[in-house]
C-alpha positions in Angstrom: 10.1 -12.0 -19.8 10.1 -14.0 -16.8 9.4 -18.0 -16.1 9.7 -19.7 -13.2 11.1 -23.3 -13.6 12.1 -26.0 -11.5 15.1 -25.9 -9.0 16.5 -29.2 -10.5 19.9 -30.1 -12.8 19.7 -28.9 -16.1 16.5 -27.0 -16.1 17.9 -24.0 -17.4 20.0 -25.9 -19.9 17.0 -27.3 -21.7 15.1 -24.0 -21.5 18.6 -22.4 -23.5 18.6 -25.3 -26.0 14.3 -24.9 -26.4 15.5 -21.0 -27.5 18.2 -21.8 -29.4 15.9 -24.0 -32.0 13.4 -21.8 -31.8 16.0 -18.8 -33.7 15.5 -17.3 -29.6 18.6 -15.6 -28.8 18.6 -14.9 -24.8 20.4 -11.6 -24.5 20.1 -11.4 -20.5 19.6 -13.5 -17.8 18.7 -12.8 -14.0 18.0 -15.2 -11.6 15.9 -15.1 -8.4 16.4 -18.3 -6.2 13.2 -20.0 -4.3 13.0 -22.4 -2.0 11.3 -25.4 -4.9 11.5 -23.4 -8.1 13.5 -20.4 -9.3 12.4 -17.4 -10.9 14.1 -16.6 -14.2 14.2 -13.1 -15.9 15.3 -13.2 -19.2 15.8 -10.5 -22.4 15.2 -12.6 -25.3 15.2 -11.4 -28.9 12.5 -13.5 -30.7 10.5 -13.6 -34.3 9.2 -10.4 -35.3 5.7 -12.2 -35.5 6.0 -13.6 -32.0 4.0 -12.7 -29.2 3.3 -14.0 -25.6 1.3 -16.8 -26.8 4.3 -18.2 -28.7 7.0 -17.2 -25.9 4.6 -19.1 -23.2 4.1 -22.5 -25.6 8.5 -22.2 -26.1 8.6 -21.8 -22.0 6.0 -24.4 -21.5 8.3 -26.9 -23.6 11.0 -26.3 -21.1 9.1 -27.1 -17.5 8.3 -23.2 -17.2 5.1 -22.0 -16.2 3.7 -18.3 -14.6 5.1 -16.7 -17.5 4.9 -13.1 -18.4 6.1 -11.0 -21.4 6.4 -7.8 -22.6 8.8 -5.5 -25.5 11.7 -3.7 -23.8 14.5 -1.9 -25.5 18.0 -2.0 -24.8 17.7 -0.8 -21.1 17.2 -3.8 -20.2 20.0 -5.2 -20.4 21.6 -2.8 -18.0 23.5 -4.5 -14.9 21.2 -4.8 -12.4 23.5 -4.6 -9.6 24.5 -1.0 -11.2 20.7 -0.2 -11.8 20.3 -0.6 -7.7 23.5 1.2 -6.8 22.5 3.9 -9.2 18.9 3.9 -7.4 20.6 4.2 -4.4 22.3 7.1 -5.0 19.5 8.9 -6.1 17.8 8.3 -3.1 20.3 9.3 -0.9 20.7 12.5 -3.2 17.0 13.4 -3.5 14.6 11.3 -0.6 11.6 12.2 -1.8 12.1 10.8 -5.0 12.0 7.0 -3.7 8.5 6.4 -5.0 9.3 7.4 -8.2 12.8 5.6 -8.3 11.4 2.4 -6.7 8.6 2.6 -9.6 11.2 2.6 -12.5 13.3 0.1 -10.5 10.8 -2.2 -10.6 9.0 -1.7 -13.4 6.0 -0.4 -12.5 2.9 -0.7 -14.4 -0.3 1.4 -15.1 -3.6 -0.5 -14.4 -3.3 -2.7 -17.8 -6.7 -3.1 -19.5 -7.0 -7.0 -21.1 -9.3 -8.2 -24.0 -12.6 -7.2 -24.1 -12.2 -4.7 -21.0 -10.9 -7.4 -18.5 -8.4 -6.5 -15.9 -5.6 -9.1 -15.7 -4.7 -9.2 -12.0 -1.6 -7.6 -10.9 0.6 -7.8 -8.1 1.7 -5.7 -5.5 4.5 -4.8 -3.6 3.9 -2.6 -0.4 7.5 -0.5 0.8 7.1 1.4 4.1 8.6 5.0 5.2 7.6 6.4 8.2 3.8 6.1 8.5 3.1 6.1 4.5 2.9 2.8 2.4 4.2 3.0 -1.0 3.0 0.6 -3.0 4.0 -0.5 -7.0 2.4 -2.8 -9.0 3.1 -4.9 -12.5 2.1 -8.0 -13.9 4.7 -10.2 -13.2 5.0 -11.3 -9.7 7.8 -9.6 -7.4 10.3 -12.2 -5.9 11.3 -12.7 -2.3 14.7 -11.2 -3.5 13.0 -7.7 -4.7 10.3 -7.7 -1.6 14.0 -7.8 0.5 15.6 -5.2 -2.0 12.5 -2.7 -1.8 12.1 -3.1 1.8 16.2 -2.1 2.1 15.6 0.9 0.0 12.6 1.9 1.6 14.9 1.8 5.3 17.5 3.6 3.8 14.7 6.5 3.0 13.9 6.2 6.2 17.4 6.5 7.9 18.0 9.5 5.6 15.3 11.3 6.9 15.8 10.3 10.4 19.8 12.2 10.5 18.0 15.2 8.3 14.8 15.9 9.7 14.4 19.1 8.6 14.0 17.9 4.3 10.6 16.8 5.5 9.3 20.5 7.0 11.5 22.8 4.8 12.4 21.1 1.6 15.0 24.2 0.6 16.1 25.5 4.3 12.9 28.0 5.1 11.4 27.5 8.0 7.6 26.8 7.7 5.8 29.9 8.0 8.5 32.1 7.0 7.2 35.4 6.1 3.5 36.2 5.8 1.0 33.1 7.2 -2.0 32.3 5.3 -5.6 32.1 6.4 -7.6 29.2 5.8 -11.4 29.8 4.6 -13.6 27.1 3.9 -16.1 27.3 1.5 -18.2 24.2 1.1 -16.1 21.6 0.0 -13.2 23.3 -0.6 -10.2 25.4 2.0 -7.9 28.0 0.3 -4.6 29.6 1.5 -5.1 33.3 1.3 -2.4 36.2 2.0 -3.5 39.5 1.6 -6.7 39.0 0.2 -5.2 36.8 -2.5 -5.1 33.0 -3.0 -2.5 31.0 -2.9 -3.2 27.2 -2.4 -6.5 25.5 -2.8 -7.8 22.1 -1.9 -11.1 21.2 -3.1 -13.2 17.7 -2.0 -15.1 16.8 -5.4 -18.8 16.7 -5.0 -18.8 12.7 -6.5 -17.4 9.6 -5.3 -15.3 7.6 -6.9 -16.7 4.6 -5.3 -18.9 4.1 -1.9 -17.4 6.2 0.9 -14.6 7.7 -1.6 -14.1 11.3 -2.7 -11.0 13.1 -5.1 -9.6 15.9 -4.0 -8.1 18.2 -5.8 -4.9 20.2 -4.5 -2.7 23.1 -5.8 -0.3 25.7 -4.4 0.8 28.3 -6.1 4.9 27.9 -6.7 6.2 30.6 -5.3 4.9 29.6 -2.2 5.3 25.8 -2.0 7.4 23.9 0.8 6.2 26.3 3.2 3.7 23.7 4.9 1.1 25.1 2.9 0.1 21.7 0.8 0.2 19.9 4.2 -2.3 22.3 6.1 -4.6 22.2 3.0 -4.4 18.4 2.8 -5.1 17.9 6.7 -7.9 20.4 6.3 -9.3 18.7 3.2 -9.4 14.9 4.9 -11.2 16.5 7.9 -13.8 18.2 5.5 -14.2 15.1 3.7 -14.6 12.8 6.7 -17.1 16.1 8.3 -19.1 15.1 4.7 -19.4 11.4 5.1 -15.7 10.1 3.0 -14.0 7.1 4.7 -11.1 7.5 2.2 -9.6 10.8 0.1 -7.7 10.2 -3.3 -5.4 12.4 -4.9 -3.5 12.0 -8.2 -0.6 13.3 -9.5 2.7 13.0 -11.6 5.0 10.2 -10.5 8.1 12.6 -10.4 5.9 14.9 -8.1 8.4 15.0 -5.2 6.7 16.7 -3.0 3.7 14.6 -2.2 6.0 11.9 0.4 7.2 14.9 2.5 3.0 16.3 2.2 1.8 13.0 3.5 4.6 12.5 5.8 4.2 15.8 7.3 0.7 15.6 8.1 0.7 12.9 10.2 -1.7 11.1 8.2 -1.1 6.8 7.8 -1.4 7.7 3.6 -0.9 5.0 0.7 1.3 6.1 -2.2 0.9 3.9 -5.4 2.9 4.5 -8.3 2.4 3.1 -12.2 3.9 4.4 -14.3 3.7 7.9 -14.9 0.7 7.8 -12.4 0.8 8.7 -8.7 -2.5 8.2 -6.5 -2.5 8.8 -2.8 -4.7 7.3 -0.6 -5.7 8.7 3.2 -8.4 6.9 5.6 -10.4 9.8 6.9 -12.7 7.8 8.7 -11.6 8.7 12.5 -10.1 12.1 11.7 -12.1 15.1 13.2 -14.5 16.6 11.0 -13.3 20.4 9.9 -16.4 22.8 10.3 -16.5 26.0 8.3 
């Protein structure tokens, strides 16, 4: 759970001794310093009957307010400044994987549904590579000190890809365009990859919106012929047939350990907006001012 009490003497002191005769044992502690309050993180094993009602009221006691709750297992009470080196390395090892490190690094939520339907707000945290915004989300508000942490990770990304600028194109070495080059037919709202009369990546603009000015599209490659620039022609292709039918924004979703949808976006030269939660991954691409694709 997190809290965030006053910067003063002995604040966290009286929220230990509130715990302790409440039968709370605190199992982990981080600490995120502010400028008037602080921003406390803690792993707390509580009554089996106890929920964040109960937690809140115990916090509340204390001087804590802007509290937020929810079960965790024994994870999390991994070092954190292992869990960050640990990220690191995987980015460094695998790039394209940042949005779905930086989503379990920062616990990353799905769009939580409340009582009776309601949407509790969530906030956001926005992480730039290149020209694409990735974007997590969660309940309890980010700190100053993970804004700082996720906008280092997100340079690093960055500088990767800078000294290696072929990962982006290639992916596995090949050259884009290696071997046979499809032709792109459009049909309606949809473009497909064909070589030699057979199909072998599709992107299709769904006839409804998702909202005003908003349409899904829907995008597959078959896998013997992926990371040949194939996804990034049919994704330029689809945002020009969508903006040619009226869209000022294209959606696509898929899994969050889909690593090939940051090189897609980056490659196309399109300002996109990656969100992760959870297991989710939605891309977002303004097709307002692109040039319409005609068939």
């Amino acid at each position: 759970m997190r809290t965030t009490l006053p910067d003063r003497p002995g604040a966290l002191a009286s929220l230990a001794a509130s715990c302790g005769s409440a039968g709370v044992n605190i199992l982990g502690l981080q600490i995120f310093p502010g400028v008037e309050s602080v921003t406390d993180e803690l792993v707390l094993r509580t009554p089996d009957e106890w929920g964040e009602p109960e937690i809140a009221e115990l916090l509340g006691r204390s001087g804590g307010h802007s509290v937020s709750a929810a079960p965790c297992t024994e994870a999390a009470l991994m070092d954190q400044p292992t869990r960050y080196v640990q990220a690191a390395r995987s980015i460094l090892a695998q790039p394209m994987s940042f949005p779905e490190v930086v989503a379990r690094l920062f616990d990353a939520e799905s769009d939580p549904v409340g009582p009776a339907g309601s949407v509790p707000e969530q906030d956001l945290m926005d992480m730039v590579v290149g020209d694409v915004q990735v974007q997590v989300r969660r309940t309890a508000p980010f700190t100053a000190t993970e804004h700082a942490r996720g906008s280092a990770l997100a340079d690093l990304v960055s500088d990767v890809l800078e000294r290696s600028r072929g990962i982006v194109a290639g992916g596995n070495g090949r050259r884009v365009g290696e071997g046979a080059s499809p032709d792109y037919d459009v049909d309606g709202q949809t473009v497909t990859a064909v070589v030699d009369e057979v199909a072998v990546g599709v992107a299709e603009v769904r006839p409804e919106s998702l909202a005003d000015g908003v349409r899904e599209v829907v995008l597959r490659v078959d896998p013997g012929w992926q990371r040949r620039g194939i996804g990034t022609r049919l994704l330029v292709d689809a945002a020009r047939l969508a903006s040619g039918l009226g869209a000022a924004e294209i959606v696509l979703t898929t899994r969050s350990d889909n690593q090939a949808v940051l090189p897609m976006v980056m490659a196309a030269g399109l300002r996109g907006r990656i969100r992760m939660a959870s297991d989710t991954l939605t891309v977002r691409i303004p097709v307002r001012d692109l040039k319409p694709l005609r068939a």
